[in-house]
N, CA, C and O atoms as a GROMACS GRO file, in nm:
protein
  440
    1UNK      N    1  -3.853  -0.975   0.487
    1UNK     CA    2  -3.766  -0.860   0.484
    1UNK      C    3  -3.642  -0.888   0.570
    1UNK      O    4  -3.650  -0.944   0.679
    2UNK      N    5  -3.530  -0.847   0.516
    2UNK     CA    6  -3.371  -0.870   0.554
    2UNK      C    7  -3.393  -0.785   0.693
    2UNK      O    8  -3.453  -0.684   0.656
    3UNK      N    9  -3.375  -0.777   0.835
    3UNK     CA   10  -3.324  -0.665   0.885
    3UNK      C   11  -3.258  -0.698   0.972
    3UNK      O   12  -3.259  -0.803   1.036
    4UNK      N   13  -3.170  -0.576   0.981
    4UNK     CA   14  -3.062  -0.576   1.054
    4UNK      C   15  -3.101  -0.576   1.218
    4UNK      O   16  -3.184  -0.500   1.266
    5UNK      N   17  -3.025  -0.677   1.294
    5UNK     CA   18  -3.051  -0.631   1.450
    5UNK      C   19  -2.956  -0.516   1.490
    5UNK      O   20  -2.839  -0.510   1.452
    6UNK      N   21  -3.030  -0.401   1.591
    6UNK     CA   22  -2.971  -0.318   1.688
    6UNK      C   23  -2.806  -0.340   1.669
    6UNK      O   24  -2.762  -0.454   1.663
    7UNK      N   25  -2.735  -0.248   1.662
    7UNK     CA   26  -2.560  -0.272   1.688
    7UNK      C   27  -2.496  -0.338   1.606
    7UNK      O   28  -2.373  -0.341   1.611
    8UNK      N   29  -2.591  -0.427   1.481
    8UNK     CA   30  -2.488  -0.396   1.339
    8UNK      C   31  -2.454  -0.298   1.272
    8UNK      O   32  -2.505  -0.186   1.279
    9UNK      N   33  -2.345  -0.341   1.185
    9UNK     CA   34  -2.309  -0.204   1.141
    9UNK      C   35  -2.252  -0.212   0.990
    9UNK      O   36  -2.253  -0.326   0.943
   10UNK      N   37  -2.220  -0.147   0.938
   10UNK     CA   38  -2.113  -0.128   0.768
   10UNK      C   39  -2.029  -0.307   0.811
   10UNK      O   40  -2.046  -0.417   0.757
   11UNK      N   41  -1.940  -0.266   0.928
   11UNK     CA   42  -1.822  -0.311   0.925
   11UNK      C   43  -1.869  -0.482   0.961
   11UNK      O   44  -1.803  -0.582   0.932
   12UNK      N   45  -1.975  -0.479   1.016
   12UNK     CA   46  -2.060  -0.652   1.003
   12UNK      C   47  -2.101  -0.696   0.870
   12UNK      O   48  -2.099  -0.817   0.849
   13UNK      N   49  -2.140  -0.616   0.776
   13UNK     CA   50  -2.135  -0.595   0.636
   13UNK      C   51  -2.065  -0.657   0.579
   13UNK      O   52  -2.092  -0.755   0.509
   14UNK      N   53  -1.901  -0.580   0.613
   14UNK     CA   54  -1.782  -0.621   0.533
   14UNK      C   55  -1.777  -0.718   0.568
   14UNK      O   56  -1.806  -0.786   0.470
   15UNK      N   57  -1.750  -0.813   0.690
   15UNK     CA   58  -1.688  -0.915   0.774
   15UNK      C   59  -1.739  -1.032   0.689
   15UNK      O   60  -1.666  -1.121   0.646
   16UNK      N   61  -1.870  -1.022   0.667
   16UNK     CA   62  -1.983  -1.104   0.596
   16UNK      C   63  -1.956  -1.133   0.480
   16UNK      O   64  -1.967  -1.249   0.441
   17UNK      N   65  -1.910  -1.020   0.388
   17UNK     CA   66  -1.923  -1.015   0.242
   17UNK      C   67  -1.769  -1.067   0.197
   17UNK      O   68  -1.736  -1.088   0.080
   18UNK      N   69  -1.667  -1.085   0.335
   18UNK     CA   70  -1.506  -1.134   0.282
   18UNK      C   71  -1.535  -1.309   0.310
   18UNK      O   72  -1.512  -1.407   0.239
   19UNK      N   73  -1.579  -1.298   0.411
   19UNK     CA   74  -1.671  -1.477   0.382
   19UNK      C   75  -1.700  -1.531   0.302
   19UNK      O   76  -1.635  -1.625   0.258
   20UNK      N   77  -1.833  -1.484   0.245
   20UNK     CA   78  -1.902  -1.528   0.081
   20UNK      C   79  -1.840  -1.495  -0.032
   20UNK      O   80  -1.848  -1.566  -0.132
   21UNK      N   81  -1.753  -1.356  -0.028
   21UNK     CA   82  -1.749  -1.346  -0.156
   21UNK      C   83  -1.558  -1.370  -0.148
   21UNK      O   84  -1.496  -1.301  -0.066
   22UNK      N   85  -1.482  -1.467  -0.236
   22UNK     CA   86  -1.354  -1.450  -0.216
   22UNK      C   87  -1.289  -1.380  -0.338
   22UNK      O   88  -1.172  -1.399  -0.371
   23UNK      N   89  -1.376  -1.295  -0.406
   23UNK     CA   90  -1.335  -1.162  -0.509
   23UNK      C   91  -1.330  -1.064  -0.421
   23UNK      O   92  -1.225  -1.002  -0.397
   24UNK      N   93  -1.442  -1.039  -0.363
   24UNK     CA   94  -1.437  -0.927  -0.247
   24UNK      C   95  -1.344  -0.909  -0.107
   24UNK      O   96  -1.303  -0.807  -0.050
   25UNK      N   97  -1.332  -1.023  -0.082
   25UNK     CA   98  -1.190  -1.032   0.018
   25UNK      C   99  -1.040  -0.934  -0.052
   25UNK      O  100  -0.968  -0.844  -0.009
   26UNK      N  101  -1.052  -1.022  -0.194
   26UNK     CA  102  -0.927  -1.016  -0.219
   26UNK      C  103  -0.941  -0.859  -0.309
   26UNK      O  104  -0.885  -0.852  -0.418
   27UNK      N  105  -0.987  -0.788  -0.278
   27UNK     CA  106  -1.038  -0.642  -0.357
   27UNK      C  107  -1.000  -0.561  -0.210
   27UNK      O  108  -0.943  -0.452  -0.218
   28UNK      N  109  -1.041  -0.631  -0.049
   28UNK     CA  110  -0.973  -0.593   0.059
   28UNK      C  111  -0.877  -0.561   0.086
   28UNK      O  112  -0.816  -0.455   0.098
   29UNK      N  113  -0.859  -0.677   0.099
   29UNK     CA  114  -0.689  -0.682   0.094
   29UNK      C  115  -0.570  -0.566   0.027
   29UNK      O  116  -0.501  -0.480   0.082
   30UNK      N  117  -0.587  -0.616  -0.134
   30UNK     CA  118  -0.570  -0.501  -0.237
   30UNK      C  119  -0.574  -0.347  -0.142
   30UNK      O  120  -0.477  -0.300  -0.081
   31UNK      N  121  -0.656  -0.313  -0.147
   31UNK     CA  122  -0.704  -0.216  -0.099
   31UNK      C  123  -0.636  -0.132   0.024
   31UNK      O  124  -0.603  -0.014   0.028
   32UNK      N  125  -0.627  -0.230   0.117
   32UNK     CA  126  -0.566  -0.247   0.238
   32UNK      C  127  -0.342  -0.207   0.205
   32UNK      O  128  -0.264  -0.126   0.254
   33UNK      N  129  -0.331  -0.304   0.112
   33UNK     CA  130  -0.213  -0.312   0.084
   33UNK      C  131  -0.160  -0.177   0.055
   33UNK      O  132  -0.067  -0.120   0.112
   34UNK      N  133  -0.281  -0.109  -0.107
   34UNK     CA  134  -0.219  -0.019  -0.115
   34UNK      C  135  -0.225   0.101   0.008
   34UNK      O  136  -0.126   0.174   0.011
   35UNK      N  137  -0.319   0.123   0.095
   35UNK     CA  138  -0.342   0.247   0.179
   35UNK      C  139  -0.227   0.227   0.230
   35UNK      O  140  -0.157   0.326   0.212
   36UNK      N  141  -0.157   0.116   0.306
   36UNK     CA  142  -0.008   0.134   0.374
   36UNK      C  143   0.087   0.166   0.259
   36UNK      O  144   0.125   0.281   0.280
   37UNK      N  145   0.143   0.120   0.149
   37UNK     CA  146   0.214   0.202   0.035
   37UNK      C  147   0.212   0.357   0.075
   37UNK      O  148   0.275   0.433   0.149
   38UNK      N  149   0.118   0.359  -0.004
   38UNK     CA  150   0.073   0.485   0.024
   38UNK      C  151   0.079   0.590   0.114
   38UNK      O  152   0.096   0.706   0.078
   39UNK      N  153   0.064   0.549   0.259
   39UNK     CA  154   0.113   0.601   0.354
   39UNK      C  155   0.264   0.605   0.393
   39UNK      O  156   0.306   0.701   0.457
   40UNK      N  157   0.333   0.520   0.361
   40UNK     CA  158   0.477   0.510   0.393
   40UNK      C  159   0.516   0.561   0.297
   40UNK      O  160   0.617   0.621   0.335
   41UNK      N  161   0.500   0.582   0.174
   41UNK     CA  162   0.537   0.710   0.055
   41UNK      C  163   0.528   0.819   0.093
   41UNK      O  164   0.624   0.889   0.063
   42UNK      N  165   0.418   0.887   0.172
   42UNK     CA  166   0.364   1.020   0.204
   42UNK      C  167   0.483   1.047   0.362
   42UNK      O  168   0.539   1.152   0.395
   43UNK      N  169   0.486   0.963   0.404
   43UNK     CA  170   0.554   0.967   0.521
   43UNK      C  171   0.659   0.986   0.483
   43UNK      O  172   0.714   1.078   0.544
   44UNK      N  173   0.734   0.928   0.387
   44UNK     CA  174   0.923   0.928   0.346
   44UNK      C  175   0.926   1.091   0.299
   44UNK      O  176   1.012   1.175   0.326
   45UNK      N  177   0.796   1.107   0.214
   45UNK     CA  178   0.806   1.262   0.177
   45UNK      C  179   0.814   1.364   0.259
   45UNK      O  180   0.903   1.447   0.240
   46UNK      N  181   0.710   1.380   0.378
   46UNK     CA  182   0.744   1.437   0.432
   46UNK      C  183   0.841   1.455   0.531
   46UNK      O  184   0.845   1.569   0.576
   47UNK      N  185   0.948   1.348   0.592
   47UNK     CA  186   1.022   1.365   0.662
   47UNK      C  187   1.129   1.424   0.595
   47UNK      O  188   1.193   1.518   0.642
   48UNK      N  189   1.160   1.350   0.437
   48UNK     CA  190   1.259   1.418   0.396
   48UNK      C  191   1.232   1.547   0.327
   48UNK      O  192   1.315   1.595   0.250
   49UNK      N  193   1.094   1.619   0.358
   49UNK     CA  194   1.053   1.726   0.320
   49UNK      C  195   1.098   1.778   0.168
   49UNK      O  196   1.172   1.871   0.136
   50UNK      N  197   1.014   1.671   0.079
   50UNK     CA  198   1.037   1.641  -0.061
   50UNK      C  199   0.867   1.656  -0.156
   50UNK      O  200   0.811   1.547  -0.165
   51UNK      N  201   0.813   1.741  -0.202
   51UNK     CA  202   0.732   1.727  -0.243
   51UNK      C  203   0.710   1.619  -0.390
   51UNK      O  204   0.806   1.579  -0.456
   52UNK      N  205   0.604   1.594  -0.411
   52UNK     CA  206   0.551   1.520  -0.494
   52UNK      C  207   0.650   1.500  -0.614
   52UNK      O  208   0.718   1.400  -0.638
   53UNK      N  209   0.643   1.621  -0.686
   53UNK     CA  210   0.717   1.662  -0.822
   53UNK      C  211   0.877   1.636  -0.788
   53UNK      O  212   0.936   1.564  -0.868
   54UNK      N  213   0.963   1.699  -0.657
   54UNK     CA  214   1.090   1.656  -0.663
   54UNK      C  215   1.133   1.533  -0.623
   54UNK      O  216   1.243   1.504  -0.670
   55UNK      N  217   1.074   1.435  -0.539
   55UNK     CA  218   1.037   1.299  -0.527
   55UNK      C  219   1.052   1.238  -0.670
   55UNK      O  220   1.159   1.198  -0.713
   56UNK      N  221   0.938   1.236  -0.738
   56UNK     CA  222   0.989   1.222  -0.920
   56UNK      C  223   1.092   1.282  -0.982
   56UNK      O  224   1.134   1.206  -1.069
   57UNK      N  225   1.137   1.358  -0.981
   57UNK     CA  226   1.232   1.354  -1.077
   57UNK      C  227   1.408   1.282  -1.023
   57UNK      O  228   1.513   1.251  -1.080
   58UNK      N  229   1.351   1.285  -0.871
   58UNK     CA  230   1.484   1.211  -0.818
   58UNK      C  231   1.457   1.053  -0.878
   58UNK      O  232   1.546   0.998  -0.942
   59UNK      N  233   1.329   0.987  -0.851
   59UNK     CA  234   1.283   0.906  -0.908
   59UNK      C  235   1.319   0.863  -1.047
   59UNK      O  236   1.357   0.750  -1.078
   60UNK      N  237   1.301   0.974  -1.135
   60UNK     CA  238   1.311   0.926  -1.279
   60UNK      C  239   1.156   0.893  -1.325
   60UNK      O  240   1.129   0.866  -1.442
   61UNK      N  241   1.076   0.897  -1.238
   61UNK     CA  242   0.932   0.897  -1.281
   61UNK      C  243   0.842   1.032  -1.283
   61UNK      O  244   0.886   1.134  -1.231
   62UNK      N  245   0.731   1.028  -1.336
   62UNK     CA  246   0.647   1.163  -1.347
   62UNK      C  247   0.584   1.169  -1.211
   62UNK      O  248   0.548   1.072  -1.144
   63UNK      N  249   0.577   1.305  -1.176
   63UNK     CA  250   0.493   1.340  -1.043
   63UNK      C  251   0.276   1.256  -1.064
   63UNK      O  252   0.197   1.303  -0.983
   64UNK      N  253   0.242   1.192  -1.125
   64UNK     CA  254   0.156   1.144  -1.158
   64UNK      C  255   0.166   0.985  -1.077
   64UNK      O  256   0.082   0.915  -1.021
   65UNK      N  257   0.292   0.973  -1.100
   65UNK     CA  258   0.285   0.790  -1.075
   65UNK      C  259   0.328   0.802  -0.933
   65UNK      O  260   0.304   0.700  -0.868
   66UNK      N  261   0.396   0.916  -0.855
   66UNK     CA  262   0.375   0.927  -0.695
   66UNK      C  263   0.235   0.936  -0.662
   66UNK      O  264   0.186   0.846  -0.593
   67UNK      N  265   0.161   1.037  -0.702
   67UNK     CA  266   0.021   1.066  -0.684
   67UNK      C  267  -0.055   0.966  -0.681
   67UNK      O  268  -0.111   0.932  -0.577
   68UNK      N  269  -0.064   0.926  -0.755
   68UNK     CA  270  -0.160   0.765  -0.776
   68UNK      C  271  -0.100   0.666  -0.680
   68UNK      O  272  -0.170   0.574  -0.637
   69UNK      N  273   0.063   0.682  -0.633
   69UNK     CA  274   0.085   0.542  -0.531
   69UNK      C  275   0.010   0.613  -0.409
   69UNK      O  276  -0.065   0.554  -0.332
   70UNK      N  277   0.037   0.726  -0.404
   70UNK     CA  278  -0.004   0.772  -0.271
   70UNK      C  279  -0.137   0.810  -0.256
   70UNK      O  280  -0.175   0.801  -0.139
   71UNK      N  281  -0.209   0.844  -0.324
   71UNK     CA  282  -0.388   0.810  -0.333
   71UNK      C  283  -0.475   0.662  -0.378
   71UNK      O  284  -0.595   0.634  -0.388
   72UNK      N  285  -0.370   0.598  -0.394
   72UNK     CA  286  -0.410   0.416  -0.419
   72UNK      C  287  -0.514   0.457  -0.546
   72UNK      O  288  -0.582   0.355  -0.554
   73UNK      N  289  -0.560   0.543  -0.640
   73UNK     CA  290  -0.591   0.558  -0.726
   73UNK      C  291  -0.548   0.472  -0.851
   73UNK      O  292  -0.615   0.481  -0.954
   74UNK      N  293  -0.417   0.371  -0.845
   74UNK     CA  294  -0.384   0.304  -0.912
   74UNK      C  295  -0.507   0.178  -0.900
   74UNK      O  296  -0.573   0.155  -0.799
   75UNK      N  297  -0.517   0.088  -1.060
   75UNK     CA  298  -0.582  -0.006  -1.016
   75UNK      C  299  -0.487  -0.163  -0.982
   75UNK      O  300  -0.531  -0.278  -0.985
   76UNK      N  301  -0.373  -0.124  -0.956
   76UNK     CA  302  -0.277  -0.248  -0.922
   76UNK      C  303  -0.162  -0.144  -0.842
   76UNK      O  304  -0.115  -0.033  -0.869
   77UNK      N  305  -0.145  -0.248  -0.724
   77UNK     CA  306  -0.033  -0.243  -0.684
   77UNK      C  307   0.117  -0.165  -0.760
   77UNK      O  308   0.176  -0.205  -0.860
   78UNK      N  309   0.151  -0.051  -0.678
   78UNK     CA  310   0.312  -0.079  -0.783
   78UNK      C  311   0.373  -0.177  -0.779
   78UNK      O  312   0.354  -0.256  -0.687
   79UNK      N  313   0.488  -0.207  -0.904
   79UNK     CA  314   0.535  -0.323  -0.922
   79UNK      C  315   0.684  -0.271  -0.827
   79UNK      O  316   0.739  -0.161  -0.819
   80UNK      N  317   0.707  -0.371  -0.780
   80UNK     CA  318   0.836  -0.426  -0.690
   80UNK      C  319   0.949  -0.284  -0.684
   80UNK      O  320   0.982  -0.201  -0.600
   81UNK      N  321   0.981  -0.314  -0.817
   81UNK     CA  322   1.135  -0.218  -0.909
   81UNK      C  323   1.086  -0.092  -0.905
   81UNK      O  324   1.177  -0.009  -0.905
   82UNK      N  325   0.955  -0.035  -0.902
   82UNK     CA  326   0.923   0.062  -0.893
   82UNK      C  327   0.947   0.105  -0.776
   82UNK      O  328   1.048   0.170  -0.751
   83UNK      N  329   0.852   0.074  -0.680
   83UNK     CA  330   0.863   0.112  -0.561
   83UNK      C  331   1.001   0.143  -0.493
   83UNK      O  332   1.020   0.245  -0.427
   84UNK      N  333   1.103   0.040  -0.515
   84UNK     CA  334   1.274   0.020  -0.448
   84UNK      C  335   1.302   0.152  -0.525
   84UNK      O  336   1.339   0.241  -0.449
   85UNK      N  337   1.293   0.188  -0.658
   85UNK     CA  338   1.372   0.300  -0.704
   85UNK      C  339   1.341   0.424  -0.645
   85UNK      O  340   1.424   0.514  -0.627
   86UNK      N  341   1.228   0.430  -0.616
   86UNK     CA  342   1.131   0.515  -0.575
   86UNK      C  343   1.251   0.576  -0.393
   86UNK      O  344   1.334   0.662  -0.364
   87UNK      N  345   1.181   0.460  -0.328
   87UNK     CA  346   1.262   0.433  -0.180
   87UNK      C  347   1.391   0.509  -0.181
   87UNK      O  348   1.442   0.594  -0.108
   88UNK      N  349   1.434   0.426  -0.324
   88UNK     CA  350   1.586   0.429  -0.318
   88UNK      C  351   1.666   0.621  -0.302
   88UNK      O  352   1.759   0.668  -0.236
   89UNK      N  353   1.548   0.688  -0.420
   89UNK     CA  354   1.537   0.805  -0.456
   89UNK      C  355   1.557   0.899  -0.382
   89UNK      O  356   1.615   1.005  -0.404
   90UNK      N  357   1.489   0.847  -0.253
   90UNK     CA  358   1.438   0.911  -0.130
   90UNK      C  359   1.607   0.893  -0.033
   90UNK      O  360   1.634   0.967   0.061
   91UNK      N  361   1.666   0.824  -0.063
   91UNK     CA  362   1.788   0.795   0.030
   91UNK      C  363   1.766   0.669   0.118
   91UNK      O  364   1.864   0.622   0.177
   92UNK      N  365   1.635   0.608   0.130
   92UNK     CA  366   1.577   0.412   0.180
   92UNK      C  367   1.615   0.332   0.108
   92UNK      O  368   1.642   0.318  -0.012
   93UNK      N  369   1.615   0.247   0.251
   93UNK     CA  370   1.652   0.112   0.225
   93UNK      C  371   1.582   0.043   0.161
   93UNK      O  372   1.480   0.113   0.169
   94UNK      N  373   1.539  -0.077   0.077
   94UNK     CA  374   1.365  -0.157   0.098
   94UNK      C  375   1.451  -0.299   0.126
   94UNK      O  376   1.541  -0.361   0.070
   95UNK      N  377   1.378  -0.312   0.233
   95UNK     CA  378   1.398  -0.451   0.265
   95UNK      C  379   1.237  -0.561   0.262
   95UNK      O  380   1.123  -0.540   0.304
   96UNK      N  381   1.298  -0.675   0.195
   96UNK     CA  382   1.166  -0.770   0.202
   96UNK      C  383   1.196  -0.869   0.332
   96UNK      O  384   1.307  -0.923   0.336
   97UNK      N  385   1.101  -0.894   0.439
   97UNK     CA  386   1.126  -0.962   0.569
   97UNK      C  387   1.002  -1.059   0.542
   97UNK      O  388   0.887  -1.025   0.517
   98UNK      N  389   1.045  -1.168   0.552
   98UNK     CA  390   0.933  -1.330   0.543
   98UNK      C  391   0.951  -1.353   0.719
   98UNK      O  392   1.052  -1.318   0.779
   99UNK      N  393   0.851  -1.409   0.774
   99UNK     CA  394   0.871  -1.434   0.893
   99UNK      C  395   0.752  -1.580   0.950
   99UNK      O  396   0.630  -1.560   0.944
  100UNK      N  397   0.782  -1.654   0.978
  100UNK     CA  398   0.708  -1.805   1.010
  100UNK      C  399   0.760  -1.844   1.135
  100UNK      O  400   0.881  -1.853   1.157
  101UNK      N  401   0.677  -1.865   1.214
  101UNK     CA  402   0.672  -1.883   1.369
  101UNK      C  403   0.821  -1.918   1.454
  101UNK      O  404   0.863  -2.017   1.514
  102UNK      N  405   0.871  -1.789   1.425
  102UNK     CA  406   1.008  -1.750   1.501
  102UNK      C  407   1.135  -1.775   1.408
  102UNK      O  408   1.248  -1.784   1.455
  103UNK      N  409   1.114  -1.784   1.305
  103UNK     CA  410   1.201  -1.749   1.215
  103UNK      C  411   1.203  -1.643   1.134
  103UNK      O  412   1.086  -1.629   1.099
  104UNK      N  413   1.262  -1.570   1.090
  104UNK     CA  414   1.291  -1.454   1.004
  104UNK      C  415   1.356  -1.456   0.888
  104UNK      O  416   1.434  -1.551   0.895
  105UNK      N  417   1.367  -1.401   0.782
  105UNK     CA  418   1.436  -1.421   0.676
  105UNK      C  419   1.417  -1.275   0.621
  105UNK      O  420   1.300  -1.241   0.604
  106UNK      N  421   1.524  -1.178   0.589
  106UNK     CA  422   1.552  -1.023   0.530
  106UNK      C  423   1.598  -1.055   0.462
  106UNK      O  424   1.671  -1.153   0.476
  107UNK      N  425   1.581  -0.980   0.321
  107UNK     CA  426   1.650  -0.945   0.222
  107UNK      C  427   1.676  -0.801   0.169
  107UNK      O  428   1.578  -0.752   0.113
  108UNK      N  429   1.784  -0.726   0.174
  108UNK     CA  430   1.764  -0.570   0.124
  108UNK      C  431   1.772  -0.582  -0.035
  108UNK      O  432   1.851  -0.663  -0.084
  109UNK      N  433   1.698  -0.512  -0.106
  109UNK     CA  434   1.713  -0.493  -0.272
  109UNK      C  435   1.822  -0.383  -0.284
  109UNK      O  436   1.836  -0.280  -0.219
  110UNK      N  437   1.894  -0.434  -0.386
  110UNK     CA  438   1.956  -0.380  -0.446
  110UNK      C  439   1.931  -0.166  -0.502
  110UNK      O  440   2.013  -0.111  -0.576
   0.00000   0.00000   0.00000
């Protein structure tokens, strides 16, 4: 019988299962990626105190495809052009920043 010692937990679980399994890592990750989206969508909304529906139509997209970025309910990532128009909608910048041991490299999108 498998058992667990005292003071493992879920999260010894996960640690384990991004090891062995490198589908399951990368389902992490994913995962991970979108909850920050997601959060920095919900965040732009509310500062610029923009709900869901007027967010989209500044957008040019349906109040559905905010919902889903911002509940990660999507099963992929938004794509790039989406997201910037999205940003853009909002009155943001999107900048892409690469960074390798003390170098930097920004780019703002169009």
């Amino acid at each position: 019988m498998n058992r667990k010692h005292v003071g493992s937990s879920f999260f010894d679980d996960v640690k384990r299962w991004e090891k062995e399994d490198p589908t399951f890592r990368k389902a992490v990750d994913e995962h991970v990626e979108k909850a920050k989206l997601a959060k920095m969508l919900k965040d732009i909304r509310g500062h610029e105190h923009l709900s869901q529906a007027q967010l989209a139509e500044k957008a040019h997209v349906t109040q559905s495809v905010i919902a889903r970025i911002e509940t990660g309910k999507s099963r992929t990532l938004p794509r790039l052009d989406l997201f910037n128009r999205i940003l853009h909608s909002a009155g943001y910048e999107t900048l892409i920043v690469a960074k390798k041991k003390g170098r930097t490299i920004q780019v703002a999108l169009p």
